[in-house]
C-alpha positions in Angstrom: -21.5 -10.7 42.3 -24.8 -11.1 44.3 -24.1 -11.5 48.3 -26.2 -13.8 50.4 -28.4 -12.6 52.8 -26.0 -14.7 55.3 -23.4 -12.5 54.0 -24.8 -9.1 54.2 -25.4 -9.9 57.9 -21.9 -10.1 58.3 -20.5 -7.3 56.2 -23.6 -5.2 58.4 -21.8 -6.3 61.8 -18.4 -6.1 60.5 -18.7 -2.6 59.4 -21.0 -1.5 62.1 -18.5 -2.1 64.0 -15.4 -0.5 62.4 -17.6 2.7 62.0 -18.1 2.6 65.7 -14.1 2.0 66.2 -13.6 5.0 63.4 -16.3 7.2 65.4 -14.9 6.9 69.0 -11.3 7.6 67.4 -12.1 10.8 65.9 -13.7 11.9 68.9 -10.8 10.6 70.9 -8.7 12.9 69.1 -11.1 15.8 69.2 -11.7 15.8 72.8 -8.8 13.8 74.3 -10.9 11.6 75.5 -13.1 8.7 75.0 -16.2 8.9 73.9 -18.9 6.8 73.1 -20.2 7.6 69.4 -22.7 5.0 68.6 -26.6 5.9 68.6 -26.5 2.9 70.7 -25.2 1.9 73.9 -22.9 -1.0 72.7 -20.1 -0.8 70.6 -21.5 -0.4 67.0 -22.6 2.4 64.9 -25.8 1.3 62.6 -25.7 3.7 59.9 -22.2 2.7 58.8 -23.6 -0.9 58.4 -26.9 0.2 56.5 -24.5 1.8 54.2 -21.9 -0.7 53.7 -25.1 -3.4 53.0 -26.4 -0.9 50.3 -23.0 -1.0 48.6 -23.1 -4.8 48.7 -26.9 -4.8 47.1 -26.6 -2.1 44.7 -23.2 -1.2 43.3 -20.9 -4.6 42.7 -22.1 -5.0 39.4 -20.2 -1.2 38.7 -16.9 -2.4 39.6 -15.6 -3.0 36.5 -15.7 1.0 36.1 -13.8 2.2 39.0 -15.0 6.0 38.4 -18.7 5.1 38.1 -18.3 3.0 41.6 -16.7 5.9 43.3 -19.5 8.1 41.8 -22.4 5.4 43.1 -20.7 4.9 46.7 -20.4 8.6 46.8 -23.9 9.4 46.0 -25.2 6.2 47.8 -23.6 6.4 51.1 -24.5 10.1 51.5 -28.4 9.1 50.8 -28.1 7.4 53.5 -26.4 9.6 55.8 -28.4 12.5 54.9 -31.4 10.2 55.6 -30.1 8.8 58.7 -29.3 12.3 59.6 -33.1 13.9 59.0 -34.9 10.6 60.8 -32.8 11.0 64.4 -33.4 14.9 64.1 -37.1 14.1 64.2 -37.0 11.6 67.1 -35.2 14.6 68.8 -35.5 17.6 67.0 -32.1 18.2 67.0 -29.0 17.5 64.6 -26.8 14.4 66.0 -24.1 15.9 63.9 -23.2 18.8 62.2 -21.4 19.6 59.2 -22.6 23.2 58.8 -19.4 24.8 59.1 -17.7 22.9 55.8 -17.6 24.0 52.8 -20.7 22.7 50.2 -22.8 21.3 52.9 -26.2 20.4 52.9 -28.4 21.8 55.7 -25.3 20.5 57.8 -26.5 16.8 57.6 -23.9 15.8 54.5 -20.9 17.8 53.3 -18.7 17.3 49.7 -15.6 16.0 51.6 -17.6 13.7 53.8 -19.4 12.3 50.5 -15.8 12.1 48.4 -14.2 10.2 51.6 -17.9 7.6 51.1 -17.0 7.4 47.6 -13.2 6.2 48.0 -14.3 4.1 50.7 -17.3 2.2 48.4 -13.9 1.4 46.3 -12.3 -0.1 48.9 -14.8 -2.3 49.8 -15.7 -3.8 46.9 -12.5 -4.0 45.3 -10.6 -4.9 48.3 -12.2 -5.6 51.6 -15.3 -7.0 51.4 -13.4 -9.8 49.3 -11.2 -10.4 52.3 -14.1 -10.1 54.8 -16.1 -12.6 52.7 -12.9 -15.4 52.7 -13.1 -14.6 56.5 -16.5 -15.5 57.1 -16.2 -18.6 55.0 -13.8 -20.0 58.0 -16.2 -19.8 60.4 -19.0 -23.1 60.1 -22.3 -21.5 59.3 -23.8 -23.5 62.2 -21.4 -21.2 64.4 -22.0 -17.8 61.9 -25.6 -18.4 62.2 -25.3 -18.7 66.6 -23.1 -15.4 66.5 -25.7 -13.5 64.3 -28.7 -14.5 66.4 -26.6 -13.0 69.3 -25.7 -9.5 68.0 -28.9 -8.8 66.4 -30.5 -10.1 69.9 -28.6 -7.7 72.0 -28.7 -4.8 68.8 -32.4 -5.2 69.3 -32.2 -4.7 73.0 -30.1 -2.0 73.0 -32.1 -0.5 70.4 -35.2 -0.6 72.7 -33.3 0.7 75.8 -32.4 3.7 73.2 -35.9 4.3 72.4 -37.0 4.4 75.8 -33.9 7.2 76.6 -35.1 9.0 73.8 -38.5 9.4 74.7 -37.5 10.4 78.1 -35.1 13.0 76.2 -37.9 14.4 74.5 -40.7 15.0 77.4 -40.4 18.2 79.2 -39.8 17.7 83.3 -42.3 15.8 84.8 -44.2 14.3 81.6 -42.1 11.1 82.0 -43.3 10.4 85.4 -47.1 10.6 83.8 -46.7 8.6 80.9 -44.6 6.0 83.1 -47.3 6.0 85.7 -49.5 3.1 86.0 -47.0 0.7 84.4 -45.8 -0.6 87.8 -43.1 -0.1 89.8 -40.4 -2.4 87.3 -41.0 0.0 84.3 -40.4 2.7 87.0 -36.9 1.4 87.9 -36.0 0.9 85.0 -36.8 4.6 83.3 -34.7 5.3 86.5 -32.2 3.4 85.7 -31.6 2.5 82.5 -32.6 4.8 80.4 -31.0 7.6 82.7 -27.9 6.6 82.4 -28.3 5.9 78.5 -30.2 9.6 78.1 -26.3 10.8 80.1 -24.3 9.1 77.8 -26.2 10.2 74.4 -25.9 14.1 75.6 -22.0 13.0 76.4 -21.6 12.0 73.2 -24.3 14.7 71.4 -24.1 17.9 73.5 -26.3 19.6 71.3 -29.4 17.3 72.0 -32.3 19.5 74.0 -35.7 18.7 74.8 -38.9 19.6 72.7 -41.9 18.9 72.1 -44.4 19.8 69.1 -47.8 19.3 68.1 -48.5 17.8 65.4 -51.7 18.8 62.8 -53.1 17.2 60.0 -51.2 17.9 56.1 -49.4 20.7 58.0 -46.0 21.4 56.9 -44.1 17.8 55.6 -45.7 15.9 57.8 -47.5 11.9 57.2 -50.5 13.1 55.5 -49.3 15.7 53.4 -46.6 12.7 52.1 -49.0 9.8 51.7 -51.4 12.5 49.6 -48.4 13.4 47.7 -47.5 10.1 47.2 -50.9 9.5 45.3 -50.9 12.0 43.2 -47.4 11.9 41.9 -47.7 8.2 41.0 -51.1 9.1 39.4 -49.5 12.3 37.7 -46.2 10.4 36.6 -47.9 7.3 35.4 -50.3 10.0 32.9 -46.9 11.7 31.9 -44.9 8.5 30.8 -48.0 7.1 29.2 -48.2 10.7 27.4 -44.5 11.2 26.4 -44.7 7.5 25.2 -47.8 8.3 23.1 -45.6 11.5 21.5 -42.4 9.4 21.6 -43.2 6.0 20.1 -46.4 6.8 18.7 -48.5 4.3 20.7 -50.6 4.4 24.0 -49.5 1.5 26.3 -49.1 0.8 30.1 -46.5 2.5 32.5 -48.4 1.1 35.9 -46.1 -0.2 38.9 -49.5 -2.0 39.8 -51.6 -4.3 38.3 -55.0 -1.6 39.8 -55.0 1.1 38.7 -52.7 4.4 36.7 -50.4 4.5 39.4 -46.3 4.2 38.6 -45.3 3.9 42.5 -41.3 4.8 41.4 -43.3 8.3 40.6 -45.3 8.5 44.0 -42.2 7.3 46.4 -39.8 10.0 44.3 -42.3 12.7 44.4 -42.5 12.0 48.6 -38.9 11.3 49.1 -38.3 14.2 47.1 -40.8 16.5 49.0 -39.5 15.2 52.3 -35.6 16.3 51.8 -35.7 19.1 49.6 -38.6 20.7 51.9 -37.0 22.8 53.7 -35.1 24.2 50.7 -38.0 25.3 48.5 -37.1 28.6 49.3 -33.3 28.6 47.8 -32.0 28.8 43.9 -33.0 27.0 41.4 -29.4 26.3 40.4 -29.5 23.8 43.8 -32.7 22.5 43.9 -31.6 21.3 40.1 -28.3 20.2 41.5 -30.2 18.0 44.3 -32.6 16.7 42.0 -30.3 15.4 39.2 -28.1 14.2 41.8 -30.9 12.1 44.1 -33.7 11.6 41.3 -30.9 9.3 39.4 -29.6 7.9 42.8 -33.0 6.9 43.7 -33.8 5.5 39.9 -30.8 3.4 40.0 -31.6 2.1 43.3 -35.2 0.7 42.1 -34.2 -0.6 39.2 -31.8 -2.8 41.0 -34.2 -3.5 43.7 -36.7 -4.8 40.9 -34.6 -6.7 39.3 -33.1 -8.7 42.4 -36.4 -8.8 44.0 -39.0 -10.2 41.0 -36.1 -11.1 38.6 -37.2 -8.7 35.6 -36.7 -5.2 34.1 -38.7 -2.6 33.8 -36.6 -0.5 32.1 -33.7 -0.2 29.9 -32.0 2.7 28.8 -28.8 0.6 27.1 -29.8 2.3 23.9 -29.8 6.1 25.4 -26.3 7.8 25.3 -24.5 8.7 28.3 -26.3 5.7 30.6 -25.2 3.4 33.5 -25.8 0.1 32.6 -28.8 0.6 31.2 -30.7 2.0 34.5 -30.3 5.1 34.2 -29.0 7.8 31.7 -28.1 11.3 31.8 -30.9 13.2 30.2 -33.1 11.8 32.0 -31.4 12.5 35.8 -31.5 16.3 34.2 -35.2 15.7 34.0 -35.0 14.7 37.3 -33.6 17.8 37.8 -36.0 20.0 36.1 -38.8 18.0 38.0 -37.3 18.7 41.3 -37.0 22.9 40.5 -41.0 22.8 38.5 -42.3 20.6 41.3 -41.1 22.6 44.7 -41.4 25.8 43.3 -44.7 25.3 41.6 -46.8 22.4 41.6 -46.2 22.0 45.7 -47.3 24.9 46.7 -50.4 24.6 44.5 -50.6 21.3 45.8 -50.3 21.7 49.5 -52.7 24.7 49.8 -55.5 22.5 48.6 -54.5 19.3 50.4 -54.1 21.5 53.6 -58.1 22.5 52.7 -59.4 18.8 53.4 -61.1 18.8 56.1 -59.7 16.4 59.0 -62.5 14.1 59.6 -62.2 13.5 55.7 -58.8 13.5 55.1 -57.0 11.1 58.1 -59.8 8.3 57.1 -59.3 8.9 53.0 -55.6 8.6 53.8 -55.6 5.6 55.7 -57.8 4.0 53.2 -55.7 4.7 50.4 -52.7 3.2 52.3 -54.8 -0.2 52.8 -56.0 -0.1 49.1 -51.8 0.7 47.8 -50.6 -2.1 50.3 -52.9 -4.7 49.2 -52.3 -3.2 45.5 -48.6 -3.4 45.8 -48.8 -6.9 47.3 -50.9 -8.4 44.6 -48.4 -7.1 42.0 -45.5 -8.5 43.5 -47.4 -11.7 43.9 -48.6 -11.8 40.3 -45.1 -10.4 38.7 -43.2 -13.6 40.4 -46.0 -15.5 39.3 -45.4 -13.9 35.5 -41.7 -14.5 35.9 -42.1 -18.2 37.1 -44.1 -19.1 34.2 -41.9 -17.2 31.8 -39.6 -20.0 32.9 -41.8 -22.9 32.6 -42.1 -23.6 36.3 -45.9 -24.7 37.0 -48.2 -23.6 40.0 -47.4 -25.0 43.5 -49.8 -23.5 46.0 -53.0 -22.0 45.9 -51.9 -18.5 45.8 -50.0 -19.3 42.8 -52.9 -20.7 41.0 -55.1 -17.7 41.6 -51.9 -15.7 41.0 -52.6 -17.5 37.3 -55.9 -17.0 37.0 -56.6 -13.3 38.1 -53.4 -11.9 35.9 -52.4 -14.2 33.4 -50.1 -13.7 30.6 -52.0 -11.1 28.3 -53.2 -8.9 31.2 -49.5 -8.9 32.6 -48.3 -7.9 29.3 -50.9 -5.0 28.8 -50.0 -4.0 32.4 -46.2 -4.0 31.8 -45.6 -4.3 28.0 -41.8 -3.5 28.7 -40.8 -5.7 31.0 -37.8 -8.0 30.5 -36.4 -10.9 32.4 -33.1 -12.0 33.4 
C-alpha cells in the first residue's frame, strides 16, 4: 500500500500529536506534574511524527510477515530516535534525554526496551491504526484537510522558529545575546525578551539537564562538515571500485556500479560511509564485537531504506538480492548486512584513522574551497541522474518527451549510455 503525500501529512500530525499526549503523561507520572515535553512550544512532539511517516514509506509492503515488520519498525524507529537524539545534542551540546541508566543502551540516546516497544508499536500501526486513521481522514472533504494542514504546518513552522531563536539564546554565554541582537532594532530586542525567554524557561523545565556551551569549530577536526563531505567522496569512490571488483571476480565481467551518470562514484557507498562515521564516532574506541553489532544492524537498515527510496522515487531497481538466501524482499540479505558489519569494524578501526590523519593534513585555504566545490559538482551530478533516470524510466514505458529538459534529458544520456551506467537496473 503506497500512502499519499496528503496522507502522510495526516498520519505526521496525528502521531505528532499522540506522542506529545504519550510524552506529557509519562512525565506527568514521573514528576506529578505537568510538563511540557515537546521540542516545541505547542502541543506536538516532531520526532514521533518523522517516525510514524517512515513506517508509512518504508515498511507496509512487510506486513504480510508480522516478525520482519516488528524487526523493521524496531530498527527504523530507533534510527530515527538515535538521530533525532545526536542532531538536538549538537544544537545544545547536551542530551534532551537519557537512557544511560537501562540496560543495552546506546551512548544513552536509544535503549533495547525503548527499540522493542518502536517495534510493537510499527505493528500496530500498520496493521491496525493507521487503517482506522486513514478511513478517518477520508471523512473530512480534502478542501477542509487541505485548510487544516496549511494551519498546523503554519504555526509548526512558527513555533519552530521561536524554538530556534530560544536555542541560540540557550547556547550564548551571558551577555553574547545582547551583541548578536544588537543592531536589529528595538522589535527583535523585545522579542528575544520575550519570547524566546519564556520558551528558553520552559525547555530547561522540561530538559533540566540543558546548560550552556559554546565551542569552536576547526576545519576536518574531529566529525565535523569537512571531515564528512571528504569522507563522503572517497567512500563512494572506494565502494563504487569495490563492487565493480567483486563483480569482475564474481560474474566474471567488468561493468558499471555508478549511482551517477559522472563519474565512479556509488553515492549509497559515500552517504553510508558518512552516516556511518558520524554515529559510530564516538565509539571507535570500544569492541569489535559492537562496532559489528551496529554495523550489521544500521548498514542493512540504511540499505533497505534506499532501495525503497529508489524505487518510489525513479520507479526502478537497482538491486535485487531475491535470488540470495536469507533476504527481505529482495533488498537486502543477510550476508551481506554481515559485510556491513565487517565494513563498519575494518573501516573505524583502520581505514579512518588512516584516513583522517591525512585529511586533517590539507591545508585550510585548500581544503574548505575543494570541499565546497565538490559539493556543487555532486549536487549538479546527483541532479542530472535523477533527471536522466526518470527520463530512462519514461521511455522504458513509451511515454515521448514533453519539455525541453526532457529532450536534452534524451539526448545527453540515451538508452545505451544509461545501460552501460546502470546495466542492472529493473523497473516496476
Amino acid at each position: 500500500m503506497l500512502y499519499s503525500f496528503y496522507q502522510l501529512l495526516w498520519l505526521y500530525m496525528i502521531y505528532s500529536f499522540a506522542g506529545w499526549c504519550g510524552e506529557v503523561i509519562l512525565a506527568a507520572v514521573k514528576r506529578h506534574r505537568f510538563v511540557n515535553r515537546g521540542a516545541v512550544s505547542g502541543p506536538v512532539c516532531p520526532v514521533y511524527g518523522v517516525g510514524a511517516a517512515a513506517v508509512a514509506v518504508f515498511l507496509p509492503e512487510l506486513r504480510g510477515n508480522i516478525f520482519f515488520l516488528f524487526l523493521g519498525g524496531m530498527v527504523l524507529n530507533t534510527f530515527v530516535e538515535y538521530v533525532t537524539g545526536r542532531l538536538m545534542e549538537m544544537a545544545l551540546h547536551k542530551k534532551w534525554w537519557d537512557y544511560s541508566e537501562e540496560r543495552f543502551n546506546l551512548g544513552g540516546y536509544i535503549c533495547l526496551k525503548t527499540s522493542i516497544i518502536w517495534g510493537l508499536c510499527s505493528v500496530l500501526m500498520i496493521l491496525f491504526l493507521n487503517p482506522l486513521f486513514l478511513k478517518l481522514i477520508s471523512l473530512i472533504p480534502v478542501f477542509w484537510g487541505e485548510i487544516i494542514l496549511w494551519v498546523f504546518f503554519g504555526l509548526l513552522a512558527v513555533d519552530f522558529l521561536g524554538t530556534v531563536l530560544a536555542v541560540w539564546g540557550l547556547k550564548k554565554k551571558k551577555g553574547r545575546m545582547d551583541q548578536i541582537v544588537e543592531g536589529l532594532g528595538r522589535t527583535s530586542k523585545l522579542l528575544e525578551n520575550t519570547m524566546t525567554r519564556k520558551l528558553q524557561a520552559r525547555m530547561i523545565k522540561a530538559y533540566p539537564n540543558l546548560v550552556k556551551e559554546d565551542k569552536e569549530e576547526v576545519f576536518a577536526a574531529g566529525c565535523g562538515f569537512y571531515k564528512l563531505v571528504s569522507l563522503f567522496f572517497i567512500g563512494a569512490f572506494l565502494g563504487d571500485v569495490t563492487e565493480t571488483v567483486f563483480c569482475r571476480f564474481t560474474m566474471g565481467r567488468w561493468m558499471s556500479r555508478s549511482s551517477v551518470v559522472f563519474g565512479p562514484f556509488s553515492i549509497v557507498w559515500g552517504l553510508g560511509c558518512a552516516i556511518l562515521t558520524w554515529i559510530l564516532y564516538r565509539y571507535r574506541e570500544q569492541s569489535d564485537r559492537r562496532l559489528f553489532l551496529c554495523g550489521t544492524i544500521l548498514g542493512g537498515a540504511y540499505e533497505y531504506i534506499c532501495s525503497v527510496f529508489t524505487e518510489i522515487v525513479f520507479g526502478t531497481v537497482f538491486w535485487d538480492y531475491s535470488k540470495i538466501p536469507f533476504n527481505l524482499g529482495g533488498r537486502i540479505n543477510l550476508l551481506y548486512c554481515f559485510f556491513w558489519g565487517f565494513a563498519a569494524i575494518i573501516w573505524m578501526k583502520v581505514i579512518y584513522p588512516f584516513l583522517a590523519k591525512w585529511i586533517e593534513k590539507i591545508p585550510i585555504r585548500i581544503g574548505k574551497p575543494l570541499c565546497m566545490i565538490m559539493v556543487i559538482f555532486m549536487s549538479v551530478n546527483i541532479l542530472l541522474s535523477g533527471l536522466a533516470l526518470d527520463r530512462y524510466s519514461k521511455r522504458h514505458d513509451g511515454l515521448p518527451a514533453e519539455s525541453g529538459i526532457a529532450e536534452l534529458m534524451d539526448d545527453w544520456f540515451p538508452d545505451p549510455y544509461m545501460e552501460r551506467v546502470y546495466p542492472n537496473i529493473k523497473f516496476r
